[in-house]
N, C-alpha and C positions, 0 to 999 in steps of 0.2 A: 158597704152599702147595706144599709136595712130598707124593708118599706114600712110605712108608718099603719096605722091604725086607721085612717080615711085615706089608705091606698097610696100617698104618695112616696117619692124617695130620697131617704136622707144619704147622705154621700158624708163621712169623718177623710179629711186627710192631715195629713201628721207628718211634719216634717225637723229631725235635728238636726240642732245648730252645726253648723262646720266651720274647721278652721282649716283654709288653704294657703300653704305658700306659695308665694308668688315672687316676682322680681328675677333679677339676672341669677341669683341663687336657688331656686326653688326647688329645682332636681336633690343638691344637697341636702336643702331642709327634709325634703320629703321622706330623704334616707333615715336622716336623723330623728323622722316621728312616730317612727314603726318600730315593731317588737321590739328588742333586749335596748334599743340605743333609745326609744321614749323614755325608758327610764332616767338616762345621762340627761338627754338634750342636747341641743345643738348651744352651746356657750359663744358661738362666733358672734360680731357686735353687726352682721349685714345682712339681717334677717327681715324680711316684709310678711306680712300673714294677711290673709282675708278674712274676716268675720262675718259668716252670716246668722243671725240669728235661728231659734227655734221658734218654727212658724207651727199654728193647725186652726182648719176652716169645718164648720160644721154647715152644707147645702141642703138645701130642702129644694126639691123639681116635683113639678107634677105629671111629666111624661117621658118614655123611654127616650126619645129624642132628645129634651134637654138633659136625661144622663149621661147621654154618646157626648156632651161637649164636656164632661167633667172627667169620665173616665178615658183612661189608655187603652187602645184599638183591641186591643186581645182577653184585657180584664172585661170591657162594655160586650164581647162576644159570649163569655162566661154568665154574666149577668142577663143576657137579654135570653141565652134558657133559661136560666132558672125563673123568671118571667113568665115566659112561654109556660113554662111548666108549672103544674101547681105545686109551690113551695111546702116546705116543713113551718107550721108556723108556731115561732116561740114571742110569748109577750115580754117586750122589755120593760120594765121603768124607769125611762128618763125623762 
C-alpha cells in the first residue's frame, strides 16, 4: 500500500502462476512435485494439473473504507495506524 501525492491510496497486488494437481491422482503428483523427486518427475502417463496464470492489479481509492474492501482483515488493521499516525514520508517515482 502507498499513499499517493493528492492523498490517495494505491494498493499493488501480485500474484504467481501455480500449477495444481488435481484428479483421482493428485496426492501422488504432489509427492512427486516437491524437493529431490521435482527433480525426476512424475513419468506416469495419468496426470491432470491446473494452471493458473500470473496475475497483478495496481488500485487507486480515495478513502480508508474503500481500502478495507481490498485489503485482508489483519493487514487493513496494520494500515489503518499507520494512517492514523503520521507516516514516514518517502517520494516514489512511478
Amino acid at each position: 500500500m502507498f499513499r499517493t501525492s493528492k492523498g490517495r491510496f494505491a494498493v499493488h497486488h501480485s500474484r504467481s502462476e501455480l500449477h495444481i494437481p488435481t484428479g483421482p491422482n493428485a496426492e501422488r503428483s504432489r509427492k512427486w512435485s516437491t524437493g529431490w523427486r521435482g527433480w525426476l518427475g512424475d513419468w506416469s502417463p495419468d496426470q491432470a494439473w491446473l494452471h493458473t496464470p500470473a496475475q497483478a492489479t495496481f488500485t487507486v481509492v480515495d478513502s480508508p473504507e474503500e481500502l478495507a474492501l481490498l485489503l485482508p482483515p489483519e493487514l487493513f488493521e496494520v494500515a489503518l495506524l499507520t494512517i492514523r499516525s503520521e507516516p514516514d514520508i518517502e517520494d516514489l517515482d512511478i
